[in-house]
C-alpha positions in Angstrom: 40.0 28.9 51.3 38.1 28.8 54.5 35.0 28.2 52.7 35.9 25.4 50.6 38.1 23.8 54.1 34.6 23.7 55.9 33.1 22.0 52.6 35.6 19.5 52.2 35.4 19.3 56.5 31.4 18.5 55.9 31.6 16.2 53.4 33.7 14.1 55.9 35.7 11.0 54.6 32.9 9.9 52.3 33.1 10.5 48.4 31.5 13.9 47.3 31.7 17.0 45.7 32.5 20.9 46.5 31.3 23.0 43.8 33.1 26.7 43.7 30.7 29.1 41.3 30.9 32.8 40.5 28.1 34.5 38.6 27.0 38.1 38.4 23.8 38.7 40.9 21.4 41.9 40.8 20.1 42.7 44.1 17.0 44.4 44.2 15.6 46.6 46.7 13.5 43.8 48.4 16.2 41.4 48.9 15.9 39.4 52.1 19.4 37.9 52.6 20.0 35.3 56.1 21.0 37.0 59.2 19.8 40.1 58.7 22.3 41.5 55.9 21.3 43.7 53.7 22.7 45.5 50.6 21.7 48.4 48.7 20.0 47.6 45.2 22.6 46.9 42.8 24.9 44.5 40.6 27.2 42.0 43.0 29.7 39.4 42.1 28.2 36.3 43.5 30.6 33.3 44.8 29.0 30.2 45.2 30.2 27.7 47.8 27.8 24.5 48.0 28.9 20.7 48.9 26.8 17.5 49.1 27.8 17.2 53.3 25.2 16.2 55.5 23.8 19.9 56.4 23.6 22.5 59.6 20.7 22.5 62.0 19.2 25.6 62.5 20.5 26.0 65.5 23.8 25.4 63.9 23.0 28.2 61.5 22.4 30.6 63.4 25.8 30.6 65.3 28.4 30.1 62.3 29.8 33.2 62.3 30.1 33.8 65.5 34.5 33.6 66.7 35.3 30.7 68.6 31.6 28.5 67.6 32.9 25.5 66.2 30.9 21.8 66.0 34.4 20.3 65.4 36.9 18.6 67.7 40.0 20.4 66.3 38.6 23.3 65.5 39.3 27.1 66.5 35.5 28.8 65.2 37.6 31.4 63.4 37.2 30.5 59.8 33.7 31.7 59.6 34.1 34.4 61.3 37.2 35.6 59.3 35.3 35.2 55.8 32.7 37.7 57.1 34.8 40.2 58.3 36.3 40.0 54.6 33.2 39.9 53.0 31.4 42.6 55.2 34.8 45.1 54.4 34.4 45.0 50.7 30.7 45.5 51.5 29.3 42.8 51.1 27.0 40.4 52.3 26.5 36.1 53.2 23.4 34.2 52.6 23.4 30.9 53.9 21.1 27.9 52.8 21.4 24.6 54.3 19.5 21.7 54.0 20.6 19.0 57.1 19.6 15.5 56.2 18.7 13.2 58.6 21.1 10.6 59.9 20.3 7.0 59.5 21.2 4.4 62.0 20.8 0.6 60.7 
């Protein structure tokens, strides 16, 4: 739920889509996953969580998970946070890919 929130929560008041996937993922011994994660070689359940909202920075990127980081107004920085510590007890592991697009000003 938190995912698709912050999906919804990019895409803003514009039109656009949140697409929610799940597909069966091998992970092999090389594997380089974002932030360090790391898994042992094996078959995963993968859950796909992508949205056409405007991107993170980098800088963004690299503080996501972190409790209490939020670039929102109203926000608490716990939603992140929370889906990790889920996803790291049923040993698991988040890869994050974000393309930020530039913001036009006419």
């Amino acid at each position: 739920m938190n995912l698709v929130t912050n999906a919804s929560e990019a895409i803003g008041e514009r039109a656009g889509v949140i697409r929610v996937t799940t597909a069966r993922a091998r992970v092999g011994p090389d594997a380089h996953l974002t932030g360090g994660a790391s898994l042992p070689p094996g078959d995963y359940l993968k859950l796909e969580v992508s949205d056409t909202g405007k991107g993170m920075t980098p800088e963004v990127q690299t503080r996501i998970f972190d409790p209490f980081f939020t670039t929102k107004s109203t926000g608490h920085g716990l939603g992140l946070a929370t889906v990790q510590g889920i996803v790291r007890s049923h040993f698991g592991a988040i890869n994050v890919v974000s393309f930020a697009r530039p913001r036009h000003t006419f």
